[in-house]
Biotite code that builds the C-alpha atoms (Angstrom):
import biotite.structure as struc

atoms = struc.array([
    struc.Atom([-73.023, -105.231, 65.759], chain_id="A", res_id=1, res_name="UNK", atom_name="CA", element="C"),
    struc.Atom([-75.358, -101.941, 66.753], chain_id="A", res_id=2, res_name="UNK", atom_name="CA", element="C"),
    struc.Atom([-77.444, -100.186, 63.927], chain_id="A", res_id=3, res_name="UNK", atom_name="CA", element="C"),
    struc.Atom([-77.518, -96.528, 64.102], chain_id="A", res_id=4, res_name="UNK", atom_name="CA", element="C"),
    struc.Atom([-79.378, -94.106, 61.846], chain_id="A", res_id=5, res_name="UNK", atom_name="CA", element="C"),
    struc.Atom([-77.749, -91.020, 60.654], chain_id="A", res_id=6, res_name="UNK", atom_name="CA", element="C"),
    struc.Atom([-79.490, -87.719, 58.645], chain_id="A", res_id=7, res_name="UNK", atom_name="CA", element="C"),
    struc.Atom([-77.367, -86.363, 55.728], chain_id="A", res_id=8, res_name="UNK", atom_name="CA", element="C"),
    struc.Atom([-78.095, -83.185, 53.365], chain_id="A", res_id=9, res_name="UNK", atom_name="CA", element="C"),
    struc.Atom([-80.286, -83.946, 50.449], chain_id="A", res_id=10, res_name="UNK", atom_name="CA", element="C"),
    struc.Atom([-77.778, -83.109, 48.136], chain_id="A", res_id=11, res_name="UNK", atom_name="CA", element="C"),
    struc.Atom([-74.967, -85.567, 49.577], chain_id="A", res_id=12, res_name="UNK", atom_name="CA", element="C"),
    struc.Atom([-77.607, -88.333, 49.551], chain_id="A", res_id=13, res_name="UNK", atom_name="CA", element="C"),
    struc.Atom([-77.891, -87.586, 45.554], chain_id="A", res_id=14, res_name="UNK", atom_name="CA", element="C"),
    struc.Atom([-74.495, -87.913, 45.353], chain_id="A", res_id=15, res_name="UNK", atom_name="CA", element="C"),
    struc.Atom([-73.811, -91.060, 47.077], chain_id="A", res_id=16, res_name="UNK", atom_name="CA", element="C"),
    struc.Atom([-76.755, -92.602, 44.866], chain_id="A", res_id=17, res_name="UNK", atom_name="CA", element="C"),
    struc.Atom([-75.124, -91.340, 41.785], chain_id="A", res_id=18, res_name="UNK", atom_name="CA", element="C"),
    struc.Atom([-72.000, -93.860, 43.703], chain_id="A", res_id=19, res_name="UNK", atom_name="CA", element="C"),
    struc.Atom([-73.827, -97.126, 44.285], chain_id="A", res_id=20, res_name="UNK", atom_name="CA", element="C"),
    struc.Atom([-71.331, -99.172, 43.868], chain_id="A", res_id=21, res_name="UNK", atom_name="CA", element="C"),
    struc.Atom([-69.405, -97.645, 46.901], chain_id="A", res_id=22, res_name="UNK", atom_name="CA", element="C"),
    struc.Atom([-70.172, -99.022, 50.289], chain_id="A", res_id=23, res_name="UNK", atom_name="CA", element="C"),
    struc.Atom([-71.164, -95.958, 52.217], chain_id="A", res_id=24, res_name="UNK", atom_name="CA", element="C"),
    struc.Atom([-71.918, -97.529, 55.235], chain_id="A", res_id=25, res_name="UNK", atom_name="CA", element="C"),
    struc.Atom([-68.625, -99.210, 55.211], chain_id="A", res_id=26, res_name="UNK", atom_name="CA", element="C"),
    struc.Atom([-67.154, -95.583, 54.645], chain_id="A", res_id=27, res_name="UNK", atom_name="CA", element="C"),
    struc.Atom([-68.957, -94.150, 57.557], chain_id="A", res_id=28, res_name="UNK", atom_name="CA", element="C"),
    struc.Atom([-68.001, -97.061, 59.652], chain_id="A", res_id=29, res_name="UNK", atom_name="CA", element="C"),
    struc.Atom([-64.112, -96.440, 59.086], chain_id="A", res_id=30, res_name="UNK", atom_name="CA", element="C"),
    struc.Atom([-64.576, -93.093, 59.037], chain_id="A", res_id=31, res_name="UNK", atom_name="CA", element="C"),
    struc.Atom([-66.120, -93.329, 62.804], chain_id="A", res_id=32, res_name="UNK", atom_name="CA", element="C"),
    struc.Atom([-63.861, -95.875, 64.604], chain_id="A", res_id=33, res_name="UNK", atom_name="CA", element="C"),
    struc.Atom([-61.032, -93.560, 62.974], chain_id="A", res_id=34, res_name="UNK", atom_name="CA", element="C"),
    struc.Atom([-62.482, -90.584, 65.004], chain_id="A", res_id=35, res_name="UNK", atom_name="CA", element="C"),
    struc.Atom([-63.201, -92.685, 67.784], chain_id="A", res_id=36, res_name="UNK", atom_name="CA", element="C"),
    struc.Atom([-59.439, -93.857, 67.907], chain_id="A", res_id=37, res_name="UNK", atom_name="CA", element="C"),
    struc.Atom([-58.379, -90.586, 67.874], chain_id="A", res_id=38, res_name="UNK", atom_name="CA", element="C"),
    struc.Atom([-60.159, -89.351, 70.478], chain_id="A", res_id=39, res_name="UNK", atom_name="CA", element="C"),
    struc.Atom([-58.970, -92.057, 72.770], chain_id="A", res_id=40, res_name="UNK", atom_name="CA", element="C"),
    struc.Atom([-55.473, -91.549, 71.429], chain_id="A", res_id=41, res_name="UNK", atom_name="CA", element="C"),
    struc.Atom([-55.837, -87.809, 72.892], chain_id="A", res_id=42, res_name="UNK", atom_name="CA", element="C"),
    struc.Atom([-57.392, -88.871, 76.316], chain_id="A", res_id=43, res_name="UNK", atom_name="CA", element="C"),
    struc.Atom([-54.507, -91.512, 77.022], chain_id="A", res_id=44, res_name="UNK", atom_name="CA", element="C"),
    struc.Atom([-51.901, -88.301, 75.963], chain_id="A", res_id=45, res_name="UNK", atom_name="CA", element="C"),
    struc.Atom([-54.059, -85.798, 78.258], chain_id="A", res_id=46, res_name="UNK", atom_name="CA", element="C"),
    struc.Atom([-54.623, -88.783, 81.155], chain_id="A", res_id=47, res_name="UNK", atom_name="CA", element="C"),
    struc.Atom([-50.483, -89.489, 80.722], chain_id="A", res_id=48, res_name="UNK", atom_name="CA", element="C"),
    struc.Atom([-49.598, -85.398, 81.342], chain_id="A", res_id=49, res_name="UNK", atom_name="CA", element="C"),
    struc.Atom([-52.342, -84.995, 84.581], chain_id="A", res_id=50, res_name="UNK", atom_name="CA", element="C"),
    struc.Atom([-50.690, -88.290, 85.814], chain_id="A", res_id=51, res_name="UNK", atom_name="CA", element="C"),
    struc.Atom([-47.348, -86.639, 85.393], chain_id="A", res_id=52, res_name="UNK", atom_name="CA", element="C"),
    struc.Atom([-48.316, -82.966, 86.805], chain_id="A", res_id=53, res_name="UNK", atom_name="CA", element="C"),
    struc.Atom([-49.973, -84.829, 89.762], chain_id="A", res_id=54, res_name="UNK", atom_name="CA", element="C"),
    struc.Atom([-46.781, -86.845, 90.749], chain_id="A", res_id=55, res_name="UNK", atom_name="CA", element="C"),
    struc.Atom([-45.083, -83.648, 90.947], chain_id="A", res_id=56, res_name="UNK", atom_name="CA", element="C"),
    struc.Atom([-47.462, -82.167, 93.021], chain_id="A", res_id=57, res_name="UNK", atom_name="CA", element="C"),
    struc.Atom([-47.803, -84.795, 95.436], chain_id="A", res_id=58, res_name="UNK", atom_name="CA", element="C"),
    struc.Atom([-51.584, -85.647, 94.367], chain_id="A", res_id=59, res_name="UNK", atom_name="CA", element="C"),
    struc.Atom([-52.414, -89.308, 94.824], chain_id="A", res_id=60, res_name="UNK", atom_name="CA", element="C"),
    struc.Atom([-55.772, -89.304, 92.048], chain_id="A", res_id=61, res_name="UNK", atom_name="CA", element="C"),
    struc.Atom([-54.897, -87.812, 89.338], chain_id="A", res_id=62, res_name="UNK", atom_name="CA", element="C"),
    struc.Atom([-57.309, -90.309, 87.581], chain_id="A", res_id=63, res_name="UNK", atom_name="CA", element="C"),
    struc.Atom([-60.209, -88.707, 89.157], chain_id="A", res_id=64, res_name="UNK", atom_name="CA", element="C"),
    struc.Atom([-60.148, -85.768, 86.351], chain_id="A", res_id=65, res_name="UNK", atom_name="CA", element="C"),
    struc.Atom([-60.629, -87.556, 83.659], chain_id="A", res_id=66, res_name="UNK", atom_name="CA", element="C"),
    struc.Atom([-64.020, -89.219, 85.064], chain_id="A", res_id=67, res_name="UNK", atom_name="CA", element="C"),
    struc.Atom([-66.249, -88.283, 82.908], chain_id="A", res_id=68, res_name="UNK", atom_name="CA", element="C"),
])
């Protein structure tokens, strides 16, 4: 697993120490691979409809828009 370093307001940090016994980093974890799920959710659903308008033009690499 990667370590990565975040900055927060000072007044969430004194409310997540008023919460100790809550795993924030365990919260910020889900809360991450959540977003990061749903962005590759849309890119599959964008990737699917540019595959789909470039069969109907007749365009062979559709997969070359979504290089980046």
């Amino acid at each position: 697993m990667v370590n990565m370093t975040m900055a927060i307001p000072e007044q969430l940090h004194k409310v997540m120490k008023k919460h100790a016994e809550i795993k924030w980093t365990e919260v910020a974890r889900q809360a991450i691979e959540k977003k990061a799920r749903e962005v590759e959710e849309e890119k599959m659903i964008w990737m699917k409809h540019a595959h789909e308008h470039a069969v109907k033009r007749g365009w062979s690499e559709a997969h070359e828009l979504f290089k980046f």
